[in-house]
MARLO-222355 format. One record per residue (C-alpha): residue number from 1; residue in one letter; x, y, z. Coordinates in steps of 0.02 Angstrom, whole numbers, plus 32768, in hexadecimal, padded with zeros to 4 digits. Each point is the difference from the previous one (the first is absolute). Last residue first. Layout:
[r NUM,'A',[X,Y,Z]]
...
END
This chain:
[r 421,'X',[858D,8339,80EA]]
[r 420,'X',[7F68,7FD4,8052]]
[r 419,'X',[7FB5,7F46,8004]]
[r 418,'X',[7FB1,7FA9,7F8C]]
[r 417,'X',[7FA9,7F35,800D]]
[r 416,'X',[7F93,7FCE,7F66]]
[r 415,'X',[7F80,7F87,8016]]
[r 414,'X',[7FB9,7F9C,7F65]]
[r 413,'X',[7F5E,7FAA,7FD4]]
[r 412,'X',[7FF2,7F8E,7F92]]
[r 411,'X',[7F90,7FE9,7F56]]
[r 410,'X',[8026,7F74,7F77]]
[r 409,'X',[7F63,7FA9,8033]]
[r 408,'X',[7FEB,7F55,804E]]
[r 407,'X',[802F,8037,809F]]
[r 406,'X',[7FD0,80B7,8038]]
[r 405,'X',[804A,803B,808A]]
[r 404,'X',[8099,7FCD,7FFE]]
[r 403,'X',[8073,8069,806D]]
[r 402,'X',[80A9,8056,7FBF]]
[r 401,'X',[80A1,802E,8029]]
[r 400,'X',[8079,80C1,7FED]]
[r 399,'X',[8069,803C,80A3]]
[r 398,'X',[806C,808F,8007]]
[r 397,'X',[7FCC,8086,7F76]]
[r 396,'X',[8066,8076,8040]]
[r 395,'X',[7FA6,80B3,7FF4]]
[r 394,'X',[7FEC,80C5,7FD2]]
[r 393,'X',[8015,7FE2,7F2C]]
[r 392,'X',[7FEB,7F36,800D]]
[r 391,'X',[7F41,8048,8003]]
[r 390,'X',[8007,8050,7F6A]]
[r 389,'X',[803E,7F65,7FB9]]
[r 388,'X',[7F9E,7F7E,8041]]
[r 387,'X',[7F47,8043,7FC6]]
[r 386,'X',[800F,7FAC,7F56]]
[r 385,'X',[802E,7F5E,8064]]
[r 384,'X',[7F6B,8009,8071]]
[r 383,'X',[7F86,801B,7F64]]
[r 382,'X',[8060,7F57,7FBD]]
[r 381,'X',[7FF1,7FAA,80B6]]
[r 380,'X',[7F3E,8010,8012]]
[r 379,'X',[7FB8,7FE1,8095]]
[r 378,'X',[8078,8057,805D]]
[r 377,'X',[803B,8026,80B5]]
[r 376,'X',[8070,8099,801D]]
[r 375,'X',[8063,7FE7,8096]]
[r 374,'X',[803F,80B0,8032]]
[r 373,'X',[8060,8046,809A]]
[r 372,'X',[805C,809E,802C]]
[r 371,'X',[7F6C,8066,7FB2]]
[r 370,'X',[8041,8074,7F6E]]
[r 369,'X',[7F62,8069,7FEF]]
[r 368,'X',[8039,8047,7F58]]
[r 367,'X',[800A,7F31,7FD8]]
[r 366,'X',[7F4C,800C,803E]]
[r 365,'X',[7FD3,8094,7F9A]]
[r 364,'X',[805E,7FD0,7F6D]]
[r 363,'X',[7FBE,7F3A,7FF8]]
[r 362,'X',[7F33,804C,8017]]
[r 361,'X',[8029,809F,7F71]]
[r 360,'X',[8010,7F61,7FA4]]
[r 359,'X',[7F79,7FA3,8032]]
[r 358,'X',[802A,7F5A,8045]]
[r 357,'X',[7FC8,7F5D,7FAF]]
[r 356,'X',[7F8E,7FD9,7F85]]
[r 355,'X',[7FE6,7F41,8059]]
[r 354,'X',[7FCB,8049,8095]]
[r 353,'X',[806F,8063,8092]]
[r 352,'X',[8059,7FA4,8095]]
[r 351,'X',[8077,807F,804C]]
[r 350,'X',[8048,7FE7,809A]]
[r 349,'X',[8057,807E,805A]]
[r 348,'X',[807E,8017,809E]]
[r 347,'X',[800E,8090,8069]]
[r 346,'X',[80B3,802E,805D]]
[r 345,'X',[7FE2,80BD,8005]]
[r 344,'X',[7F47,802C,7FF4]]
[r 343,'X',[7FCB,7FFB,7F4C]]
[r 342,'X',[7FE2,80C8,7FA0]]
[r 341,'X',[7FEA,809F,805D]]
[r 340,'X',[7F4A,8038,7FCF]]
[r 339,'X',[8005,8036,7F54]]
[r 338,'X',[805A,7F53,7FC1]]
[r 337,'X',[7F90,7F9E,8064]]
[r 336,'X',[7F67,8050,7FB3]]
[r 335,'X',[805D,7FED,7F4C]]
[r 334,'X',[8008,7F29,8046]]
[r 333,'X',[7F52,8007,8020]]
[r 332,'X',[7FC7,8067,7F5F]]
[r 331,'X',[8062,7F75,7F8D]]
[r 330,'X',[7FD5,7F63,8071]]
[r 329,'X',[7F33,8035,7FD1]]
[r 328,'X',[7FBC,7FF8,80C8]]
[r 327,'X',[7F9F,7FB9,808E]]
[r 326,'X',[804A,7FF6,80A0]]
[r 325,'X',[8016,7F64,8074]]
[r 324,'X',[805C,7FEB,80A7]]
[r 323,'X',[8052,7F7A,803B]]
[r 322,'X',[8045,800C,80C3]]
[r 321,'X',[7F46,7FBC,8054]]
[r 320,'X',[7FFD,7F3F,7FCE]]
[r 319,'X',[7F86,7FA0,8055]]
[r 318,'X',[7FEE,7F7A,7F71]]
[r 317,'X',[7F57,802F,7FD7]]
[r 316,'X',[800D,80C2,800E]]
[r 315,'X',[80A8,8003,7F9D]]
[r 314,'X',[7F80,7F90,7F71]]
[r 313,'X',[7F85,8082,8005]]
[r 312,'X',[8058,809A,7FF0]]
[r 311,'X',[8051,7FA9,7F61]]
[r 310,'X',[7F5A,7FC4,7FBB]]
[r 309,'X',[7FD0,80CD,7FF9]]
[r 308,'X',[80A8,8023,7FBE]]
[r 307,'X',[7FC4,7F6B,7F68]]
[r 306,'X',[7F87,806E,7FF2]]
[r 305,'X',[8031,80A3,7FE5]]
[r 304,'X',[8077,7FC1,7F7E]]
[r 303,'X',[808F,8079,7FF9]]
[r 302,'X',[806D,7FA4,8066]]
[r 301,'X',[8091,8035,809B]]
[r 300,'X',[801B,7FAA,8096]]
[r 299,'X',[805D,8055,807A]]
[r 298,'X',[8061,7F89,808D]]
[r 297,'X',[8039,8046,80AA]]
[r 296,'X',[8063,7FA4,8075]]
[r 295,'X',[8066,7F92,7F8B]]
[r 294,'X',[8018,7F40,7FF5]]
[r 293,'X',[7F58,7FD8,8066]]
[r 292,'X',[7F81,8032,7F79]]
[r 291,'X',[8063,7F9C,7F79]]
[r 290,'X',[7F7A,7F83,7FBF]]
[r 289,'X',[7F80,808B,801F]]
[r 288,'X',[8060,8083,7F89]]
[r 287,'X',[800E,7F86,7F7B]]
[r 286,'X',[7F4E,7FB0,7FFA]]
[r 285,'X',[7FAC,80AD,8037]]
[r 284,'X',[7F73,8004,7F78]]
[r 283,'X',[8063,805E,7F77]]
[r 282,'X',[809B,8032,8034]]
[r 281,'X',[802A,8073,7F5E]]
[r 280,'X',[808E,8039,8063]]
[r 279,'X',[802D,7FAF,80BA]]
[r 278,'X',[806A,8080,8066]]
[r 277,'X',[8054,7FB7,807B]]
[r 276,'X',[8030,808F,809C]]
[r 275,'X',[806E,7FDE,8088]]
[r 274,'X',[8053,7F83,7F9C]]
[r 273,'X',[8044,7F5A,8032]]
[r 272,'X',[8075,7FE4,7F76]]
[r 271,'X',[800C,7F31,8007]]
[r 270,'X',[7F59,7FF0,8037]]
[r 269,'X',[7FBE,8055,7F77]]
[r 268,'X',[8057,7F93,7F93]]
[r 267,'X',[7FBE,7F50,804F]]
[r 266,'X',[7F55,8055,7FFF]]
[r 265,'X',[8011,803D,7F3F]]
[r 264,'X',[803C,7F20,7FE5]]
[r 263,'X',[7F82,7FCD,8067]]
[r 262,'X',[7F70,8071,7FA0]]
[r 261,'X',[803C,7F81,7F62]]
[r 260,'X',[8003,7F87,8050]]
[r 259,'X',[7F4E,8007,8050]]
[r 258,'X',[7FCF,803F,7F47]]
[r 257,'X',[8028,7F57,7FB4]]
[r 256,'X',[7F72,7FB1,807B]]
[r 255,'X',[7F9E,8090,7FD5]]
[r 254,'X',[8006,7FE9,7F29]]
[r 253,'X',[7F90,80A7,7FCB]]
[r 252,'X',[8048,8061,807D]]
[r 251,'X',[7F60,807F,8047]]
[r 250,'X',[7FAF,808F,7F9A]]
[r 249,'X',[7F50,8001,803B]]
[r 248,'X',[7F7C,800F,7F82]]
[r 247,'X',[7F80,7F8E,805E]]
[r 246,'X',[8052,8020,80B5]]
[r 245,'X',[8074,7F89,8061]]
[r 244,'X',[8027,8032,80B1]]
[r 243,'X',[80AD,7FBA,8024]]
[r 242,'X',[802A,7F95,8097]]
[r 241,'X',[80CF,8008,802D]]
[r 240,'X',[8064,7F7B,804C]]
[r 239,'X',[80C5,8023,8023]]
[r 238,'X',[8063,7F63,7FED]]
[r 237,'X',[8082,7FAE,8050]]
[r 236,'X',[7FB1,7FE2,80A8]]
[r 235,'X',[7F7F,7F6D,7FA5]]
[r 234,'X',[7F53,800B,803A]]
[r 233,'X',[7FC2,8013,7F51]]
[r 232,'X',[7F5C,8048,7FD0]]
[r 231,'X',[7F80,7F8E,7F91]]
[r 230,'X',[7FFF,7FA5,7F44]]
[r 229,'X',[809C,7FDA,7FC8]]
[r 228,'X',[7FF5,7F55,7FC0]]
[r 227,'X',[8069,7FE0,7F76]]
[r 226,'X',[8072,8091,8034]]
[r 225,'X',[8012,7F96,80B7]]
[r 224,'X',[8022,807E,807A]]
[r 223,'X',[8097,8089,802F]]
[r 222,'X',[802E,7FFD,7F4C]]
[r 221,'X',[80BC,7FF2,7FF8]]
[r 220,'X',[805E,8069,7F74]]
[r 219,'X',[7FFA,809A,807A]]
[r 218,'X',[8032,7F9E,809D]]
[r 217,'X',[80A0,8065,803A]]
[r 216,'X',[7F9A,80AE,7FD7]]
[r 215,'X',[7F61,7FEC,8066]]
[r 214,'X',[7F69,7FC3,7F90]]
[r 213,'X',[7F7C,805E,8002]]
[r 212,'X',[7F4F,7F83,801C]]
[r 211,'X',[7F72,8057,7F97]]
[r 210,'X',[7F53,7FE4,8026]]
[r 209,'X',[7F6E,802C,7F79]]
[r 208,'X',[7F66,8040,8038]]
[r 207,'X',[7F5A,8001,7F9F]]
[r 206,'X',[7F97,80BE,7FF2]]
[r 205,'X',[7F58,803D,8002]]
[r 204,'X',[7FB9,7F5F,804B]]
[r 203,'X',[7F7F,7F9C,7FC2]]
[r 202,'X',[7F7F,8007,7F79]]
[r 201,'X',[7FD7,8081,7F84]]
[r 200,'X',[8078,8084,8015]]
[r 199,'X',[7FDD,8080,7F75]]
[r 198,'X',[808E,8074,7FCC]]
[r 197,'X',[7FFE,808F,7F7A]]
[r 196,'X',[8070,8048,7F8C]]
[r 195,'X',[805B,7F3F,7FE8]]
[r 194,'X',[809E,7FCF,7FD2]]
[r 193,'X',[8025,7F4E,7F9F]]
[r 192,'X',[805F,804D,7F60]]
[r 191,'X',[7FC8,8019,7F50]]
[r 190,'X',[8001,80B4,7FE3]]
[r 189,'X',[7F63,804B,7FCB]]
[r 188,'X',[7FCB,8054,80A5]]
[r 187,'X',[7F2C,7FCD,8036]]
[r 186,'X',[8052,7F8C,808F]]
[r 185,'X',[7F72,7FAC,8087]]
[r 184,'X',[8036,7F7A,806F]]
[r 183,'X',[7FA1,7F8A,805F]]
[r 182,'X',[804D,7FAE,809F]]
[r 181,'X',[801C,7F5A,806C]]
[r 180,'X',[8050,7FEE,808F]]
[r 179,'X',[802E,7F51,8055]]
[r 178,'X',[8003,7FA5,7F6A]]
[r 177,'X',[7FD1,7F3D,8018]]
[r 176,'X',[8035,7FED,7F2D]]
[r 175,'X',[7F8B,7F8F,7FAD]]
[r 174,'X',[7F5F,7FF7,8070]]
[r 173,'X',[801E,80B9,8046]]
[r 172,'X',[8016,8051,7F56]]
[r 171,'X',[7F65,7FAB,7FC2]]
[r 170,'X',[7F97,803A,8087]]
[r 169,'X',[8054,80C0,800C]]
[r 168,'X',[7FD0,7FF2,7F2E]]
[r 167,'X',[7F4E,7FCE,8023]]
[r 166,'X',[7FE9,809B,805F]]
[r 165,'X',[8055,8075,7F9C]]
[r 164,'X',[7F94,7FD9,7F77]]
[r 163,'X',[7FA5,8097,7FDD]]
[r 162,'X',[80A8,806B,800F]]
[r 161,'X',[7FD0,80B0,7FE3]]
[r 160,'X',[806B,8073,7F80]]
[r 159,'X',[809E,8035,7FDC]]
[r 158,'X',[8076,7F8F,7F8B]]
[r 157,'X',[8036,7F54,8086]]
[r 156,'X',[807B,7FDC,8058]]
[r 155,'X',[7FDA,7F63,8065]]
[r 154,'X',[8066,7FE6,80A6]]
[r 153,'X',[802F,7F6D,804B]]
[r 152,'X',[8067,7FF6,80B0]]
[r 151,'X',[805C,7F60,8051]]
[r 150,'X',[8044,8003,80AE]]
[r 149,'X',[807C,7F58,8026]]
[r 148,'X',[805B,8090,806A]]
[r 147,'X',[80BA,7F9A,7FDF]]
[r 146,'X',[7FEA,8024,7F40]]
[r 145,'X',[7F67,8070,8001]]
[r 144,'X',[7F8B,8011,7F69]]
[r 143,'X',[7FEB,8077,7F70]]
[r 142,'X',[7F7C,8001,7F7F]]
[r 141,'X',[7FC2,807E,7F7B]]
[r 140,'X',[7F8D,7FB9,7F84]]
[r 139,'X',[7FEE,8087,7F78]]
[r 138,'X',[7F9B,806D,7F80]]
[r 137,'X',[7F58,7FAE,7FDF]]
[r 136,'X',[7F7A,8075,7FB5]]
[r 135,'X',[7FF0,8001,7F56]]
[r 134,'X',[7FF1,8090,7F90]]
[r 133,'X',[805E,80AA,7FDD]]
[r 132,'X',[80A1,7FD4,8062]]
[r 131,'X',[8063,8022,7F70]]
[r 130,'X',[805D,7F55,7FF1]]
[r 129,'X',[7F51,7F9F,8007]]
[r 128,'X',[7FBE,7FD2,80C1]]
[r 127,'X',[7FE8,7F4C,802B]]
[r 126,'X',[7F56,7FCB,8009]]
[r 125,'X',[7F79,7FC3,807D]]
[r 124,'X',[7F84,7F87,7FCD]]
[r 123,'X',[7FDC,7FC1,80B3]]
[r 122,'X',[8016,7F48,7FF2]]
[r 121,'X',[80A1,801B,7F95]]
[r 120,'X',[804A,806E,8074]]
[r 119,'X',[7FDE,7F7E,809A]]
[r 118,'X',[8055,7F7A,7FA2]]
[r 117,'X',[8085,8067,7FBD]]
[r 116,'X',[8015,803F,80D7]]
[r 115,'X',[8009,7F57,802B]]
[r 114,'X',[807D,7FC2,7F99]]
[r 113,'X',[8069,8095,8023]]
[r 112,'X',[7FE0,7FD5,80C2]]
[r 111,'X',[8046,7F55,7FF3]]
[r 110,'X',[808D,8017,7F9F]]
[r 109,'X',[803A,808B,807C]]
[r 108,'X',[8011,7F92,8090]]
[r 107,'X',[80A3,8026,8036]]
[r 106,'X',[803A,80B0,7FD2]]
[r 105,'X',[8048,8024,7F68]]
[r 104,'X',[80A7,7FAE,7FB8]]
[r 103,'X',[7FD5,7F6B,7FC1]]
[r 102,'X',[7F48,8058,7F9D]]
[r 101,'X',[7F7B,7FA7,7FD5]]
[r 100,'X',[7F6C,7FE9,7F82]]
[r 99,'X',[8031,809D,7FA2]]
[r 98,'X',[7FAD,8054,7F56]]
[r 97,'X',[807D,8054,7FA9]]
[r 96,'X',[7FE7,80AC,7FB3]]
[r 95,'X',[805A,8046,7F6F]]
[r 94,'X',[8022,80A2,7FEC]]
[r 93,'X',[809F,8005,806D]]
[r 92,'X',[804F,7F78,7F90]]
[r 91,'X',[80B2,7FDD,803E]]
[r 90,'X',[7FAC,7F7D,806B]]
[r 89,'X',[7F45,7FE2,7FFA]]
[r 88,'X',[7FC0,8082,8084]]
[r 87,'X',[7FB2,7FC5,808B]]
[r 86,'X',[7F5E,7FAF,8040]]
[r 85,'X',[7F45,800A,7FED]]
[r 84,'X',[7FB0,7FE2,7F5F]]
[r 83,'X',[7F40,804E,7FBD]]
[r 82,'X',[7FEB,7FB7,7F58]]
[r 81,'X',[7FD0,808F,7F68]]
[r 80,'X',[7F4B,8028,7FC3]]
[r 79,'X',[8005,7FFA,7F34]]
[r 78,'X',[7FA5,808A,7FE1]]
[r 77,'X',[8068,8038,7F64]]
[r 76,'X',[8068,7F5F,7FCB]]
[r 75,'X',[8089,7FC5,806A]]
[r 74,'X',[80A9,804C,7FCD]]
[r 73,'X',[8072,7F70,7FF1]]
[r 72,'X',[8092,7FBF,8066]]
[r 71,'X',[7F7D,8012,808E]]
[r 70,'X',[8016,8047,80AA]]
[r 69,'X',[7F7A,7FE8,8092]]
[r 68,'X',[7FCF,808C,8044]]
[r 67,'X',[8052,8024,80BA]]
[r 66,'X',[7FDA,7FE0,80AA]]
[r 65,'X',[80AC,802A,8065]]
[r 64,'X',[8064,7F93,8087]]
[r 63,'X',[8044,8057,809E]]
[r 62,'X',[8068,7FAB,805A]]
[r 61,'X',[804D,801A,809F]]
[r 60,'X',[8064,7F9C,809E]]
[r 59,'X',[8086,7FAB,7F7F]]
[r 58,'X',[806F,7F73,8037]]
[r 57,'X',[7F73,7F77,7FC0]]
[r 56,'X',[80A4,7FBB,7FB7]]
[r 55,'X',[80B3,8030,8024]]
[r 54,'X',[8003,7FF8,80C8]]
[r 53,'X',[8092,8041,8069]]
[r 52,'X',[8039,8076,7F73]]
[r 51,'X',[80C0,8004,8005]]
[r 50,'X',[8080,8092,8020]]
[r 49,'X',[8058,8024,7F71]]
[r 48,'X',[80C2,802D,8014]]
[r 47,'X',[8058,8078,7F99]]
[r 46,'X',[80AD,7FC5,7FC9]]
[r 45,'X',[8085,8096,8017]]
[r 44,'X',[8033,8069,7F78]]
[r 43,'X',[7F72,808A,8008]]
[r 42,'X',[7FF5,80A2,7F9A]]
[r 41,'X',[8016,7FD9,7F51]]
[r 40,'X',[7FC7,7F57,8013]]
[r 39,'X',[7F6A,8033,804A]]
[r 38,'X',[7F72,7FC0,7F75]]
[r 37,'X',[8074,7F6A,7FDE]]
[r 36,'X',[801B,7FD2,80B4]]
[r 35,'X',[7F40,8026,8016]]
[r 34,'X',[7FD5,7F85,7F54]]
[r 33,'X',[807B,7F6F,8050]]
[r 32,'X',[7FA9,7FFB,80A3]]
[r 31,'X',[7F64,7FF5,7FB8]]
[r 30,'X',[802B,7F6A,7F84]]
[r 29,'X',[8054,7FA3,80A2]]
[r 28,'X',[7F64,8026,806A]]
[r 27,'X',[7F97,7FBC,7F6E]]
[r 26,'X',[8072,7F64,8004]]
[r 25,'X',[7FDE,7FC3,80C8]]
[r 24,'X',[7F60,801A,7FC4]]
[r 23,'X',[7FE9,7F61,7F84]]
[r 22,'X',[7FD1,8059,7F47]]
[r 21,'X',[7F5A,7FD4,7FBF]]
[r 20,'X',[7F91,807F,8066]]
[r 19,'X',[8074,8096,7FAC]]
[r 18,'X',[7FA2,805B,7FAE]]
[r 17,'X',[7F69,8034,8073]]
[r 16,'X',[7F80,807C,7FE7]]
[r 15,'X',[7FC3,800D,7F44]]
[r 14,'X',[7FA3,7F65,7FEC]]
[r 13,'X',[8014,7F8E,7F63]]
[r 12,'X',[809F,7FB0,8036]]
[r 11,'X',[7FDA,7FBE,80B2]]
[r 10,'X',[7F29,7FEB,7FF0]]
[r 9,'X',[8001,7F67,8052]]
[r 8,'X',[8077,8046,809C]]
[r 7,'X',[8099,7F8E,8005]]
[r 6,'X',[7FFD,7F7C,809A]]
[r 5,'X',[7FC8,7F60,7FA7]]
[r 4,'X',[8078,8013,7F62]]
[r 3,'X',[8086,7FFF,8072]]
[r 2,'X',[807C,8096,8002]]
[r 1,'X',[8013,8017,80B7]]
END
């Protein structure tokens, strides 16, 4: 694990990982320790981390930017800037790196950021400057299937035509074997990889990725090989899902983690077996799927309209016809509840919001709500630990662990089990 030959080249510059040198088995030990401390106040017990199956390549998305080169010293007036394409340097937001590879992206990725310089460089495109006013080259979105084996590419570029889309769809395909390819046009000033418009250039409109759900007494076990996970399972102790994978698509970053992850809701579904699960900020139907046969009636709730859209989809695929989808801000869903009689008697909730969090007036409404059940699921365990108390107001916090999702980093994800007082 901490060989020379397996760390990423550019481990120490680049912004993403910190902890490549340090053997796994000790980054779950470090992450265990930092929840303990972060809960000590309300949880005694040890919380246990639930393992990534795979800790390089793990990630399904990355989406490098084109930058202007930094220097140490102001160039003189006219002096035109390098084009790079990569990360951040670490602790240095201003500062672009220029990447040959990435350990934890998907497969392959060498090649195809070698291939798109090349390609850059033969068609005197430039990066955009931080204000957007010049330049043209944004990002390089790509995503690919862990047991699909679908890849996708998508250039985002500043609005305009793309004169060489066709030689890019021939480069793409000679480094990378993409199954969909896109442009991208984003005229905003923030530096992310979204897009106003889409442009499929080649292929499908979507890739697929599979998930296989582990059932709750084989959790830890991945029903294939993680090293080679490619394809459905025919084992009986999992449930297997297909996903509909869109350009800006929120889907698990780390999908073999995930499978645990969605085990461990399923396993606590099926402990409760509500009527009615109510799946908040549900995204593209990962949670509410996964658990489609613990409760008769599942509502997922997300205020992207199209990540709903991918959720219709994906019941559709995998013949599901008890999860429904509706498209809605938490805060005006949960007052609408509120008005209109509250949770059935007996339902259970998860919650699964972003890194900010729940709204305030979000926490009040639902504790107002006071479902039986709650499992709040967390991406970020300090804005979790803020939240505890005014939850701790109406509930028992009963069960408190953790999945990795993200080896190499100090990030987990943590899974918080209340019921009512």
């Amino acid at each position: 694990m901490t060989d020379s030959n397996v760390l990423c080249r550019h481990f120490g510059e680049c912004g993403g990982c910190l902890n490549q040198d340090v053997p796994y088995e000790q980054q779950l030990a470090l992450k265990q320790a930092a929840l303990q401390k972060l809960f000590r106040e309300f949880w005694h017990a040890p919380i246990p981390i639930t393992p990534s199956p795979v800790v390089w390549h793990y990630r399904n998305k990355v989406d490098p930017s084109f930058a202007l080169q930094w220097y140490p010293e102001p160039p003189p007036a006219g002096f035109e800037r390098d084009t790079v394409l990569g990360f951040k340097q670490k602790g240095k937001w201003f500062r672009p790196l220029e990447i040959e590879e990435c350990r934890i992206g998907p497969a392959g990725l060498d090649a195809l950021l070698q291939g798109v310089r090349e390609w850059r460089q033969q068609c005197g495109l430039r990066a955009c400057g931080p204000r957007k006013r010049q330049g043209y080259l944004r990002n390089l979105l790509v995503r690919d299937g862990k047991r699909s084996g679908e890849r996708m590419v998508a250039l985002i570029t500043m609005p305009g035509p793309f004169e060489h889309s066709d030689s890019f769809v021939a480069m793409v395909n000679r480094c990378f074997n993409a199954a969909s390819i896109y442009h991208g046009e984003f005229a905003g000033r923030a530096d992310v990889a979204t897009a106003d418009k889409l442009t499929l250039l080649y292929g499908r409109n979507s890739i697929q990725e599979i998930l296989e759900v582990p059932e709750s007494d084989n959790i830890t076990s991945d029903p294939s090989d993680p090293s080679d996970p490619s394809g459905p399972s025919d084992e009986p102790h999992s449930r297997s899902l297909i996903f509909r994978i869109s350009p800006l698509s929120f889907f698990q970053t780390n999908p073999l983690a995930a499978e645990r992850l969605y085990g461990h809701i399923r396993a606590w579904a099926a402990q409760r077996t509500p009527d009615v699960l109510f799946d908040l900020y549900g995204g593209s139907g990962g949670v509410a799927l996964s658990c489609a046969d613990c409760a008769s009636e599942i509502i997922s709730v997300e205020n992207v309209a199209a990540a709903t859209e991918d959720g219709c989809a994906n019941a559709s695929t995998n013949n599901v016809d008890n999860v429904f989808f509706v498209t809605d801000s938490m805060r005006n869903y949960l007052r609408n509840k509120i008005e209109s009689g509250g949770f059935p008697e007996g339902s259970a909730v998860v919650v699964d919001p972003p890194r900010a969090g729940m709204h305030p007036k979000a926490v009040r409404r639902l504790i107002q709500l006071y479902p039986q059940h709650v499992l709040y699921v967390s991406c970020n365990p300090k804005r979790l630990r803020e939240e505890l108390p005014a939850f701790l107001e109406a509930y028992h916090l009963v069960e408190l662990q953790a999945v990795d999702m993200f080896p190499h980093t100090p990030h987990v994800e943590a899974l918080a089990v209340f019921e009512r007082r």
